[in-house]
KEZAKE-919186 format. One record per residue (C-alpha): residue number from 0; x, y, z. Coordinates in steps of 0.02 Angstrom, whole numbers. Layout:
N
  num      px      py      pz
  NUM       X       Y       Z
...
This chain:
111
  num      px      py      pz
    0    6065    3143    5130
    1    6189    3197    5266
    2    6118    3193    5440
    3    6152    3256    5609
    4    6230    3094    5678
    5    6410    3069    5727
    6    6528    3201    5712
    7    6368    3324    5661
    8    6377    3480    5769
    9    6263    3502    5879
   10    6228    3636    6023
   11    6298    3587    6211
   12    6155    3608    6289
   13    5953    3686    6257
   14    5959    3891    6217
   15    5953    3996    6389
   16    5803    4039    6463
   17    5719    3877    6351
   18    5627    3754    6472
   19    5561    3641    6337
   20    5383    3615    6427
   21    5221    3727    6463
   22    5255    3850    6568
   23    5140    3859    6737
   24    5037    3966    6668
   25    4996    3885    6498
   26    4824    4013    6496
   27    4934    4159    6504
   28    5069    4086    6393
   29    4924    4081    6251
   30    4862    4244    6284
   31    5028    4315    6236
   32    5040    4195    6072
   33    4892    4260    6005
   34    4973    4422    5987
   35    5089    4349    5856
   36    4955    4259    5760
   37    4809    4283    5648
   38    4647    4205    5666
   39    4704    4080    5535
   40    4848    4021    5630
   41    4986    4129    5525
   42    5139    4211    5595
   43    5092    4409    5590
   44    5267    4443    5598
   45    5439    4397    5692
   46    5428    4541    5858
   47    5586    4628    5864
   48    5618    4624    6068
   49    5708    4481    6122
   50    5615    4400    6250
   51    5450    4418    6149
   52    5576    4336    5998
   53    5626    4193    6106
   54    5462    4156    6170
   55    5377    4151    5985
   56    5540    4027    5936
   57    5526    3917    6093
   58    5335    3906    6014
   59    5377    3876    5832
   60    5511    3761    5874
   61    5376    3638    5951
   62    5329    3597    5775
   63    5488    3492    5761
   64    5489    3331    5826
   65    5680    3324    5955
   66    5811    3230    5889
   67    5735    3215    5706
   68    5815    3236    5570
   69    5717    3371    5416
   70    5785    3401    5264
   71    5791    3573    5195
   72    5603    3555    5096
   73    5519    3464    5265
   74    5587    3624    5349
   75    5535    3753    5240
   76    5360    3657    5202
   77    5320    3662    5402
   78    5376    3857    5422
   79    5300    3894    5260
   80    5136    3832    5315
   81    5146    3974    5461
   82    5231    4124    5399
   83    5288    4195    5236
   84    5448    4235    5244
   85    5487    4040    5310
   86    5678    4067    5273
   87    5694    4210    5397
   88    5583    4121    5514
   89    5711    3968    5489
   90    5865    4055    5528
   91    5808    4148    5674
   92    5784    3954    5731
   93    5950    3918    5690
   94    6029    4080    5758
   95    5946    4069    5931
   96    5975    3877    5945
   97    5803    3801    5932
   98    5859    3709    5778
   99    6052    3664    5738
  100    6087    3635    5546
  101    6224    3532    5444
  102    6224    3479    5262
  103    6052    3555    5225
  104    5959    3446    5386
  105    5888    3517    5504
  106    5856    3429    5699
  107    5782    3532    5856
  108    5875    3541    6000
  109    5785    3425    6150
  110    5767    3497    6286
């Protein structure tokens, strides 16, 4: 399996506006996930503002342990387990730098 070590790209620095711990107001930070969620714990679906997107990511992209590597199937079995469409879910990762990919693995940015 490739991996993510030397010469693997990887993002400069966290995404903007990502602080990588619980906000100060954790209460009101779960208010606002519950929104997103059903009862069982499944994604409703991906909002389409921006900051409402970013927050859900920051969220989702806990589920990752930083600086491990997942292969495409640990990936998709984690996202799968919250939302249907797990490969949109996945990219949005990717595209808004939660997650960086090469060779099929995928590692979370630390914050």
């Amino acid at each position: 399996m490739g991996g993510l070590g030397r010469g693997a790209p990887r993002a400069a620095r966290p995404p903007v506006g990502y602080k990588g711990r619980v906000s100060p107001d954790a209460d009101a930070d779960r208010q606002a996930l519950r929104r997103f969620f059903s009862p069982g714990g499944r994604l409703l679906d991906l909002p389409d503002r921006h900051p409402r997107r970013r927050f859900l990511l920051a969220h989702v992209a806990r589920r990752f342990e930083p600086g491990r590597d997942y292969d495409w199937r640990e990936a998709d079995a984690l996202l799968r387990a919250i939302h249907h469409d797990h490969a949109a879910l996945r990219r949005a990762l990717v595209d808004e730098g939660f997650l960086v990919r090469a060779d099929d693995v995928y590692r979370r940015i630390a914050p």
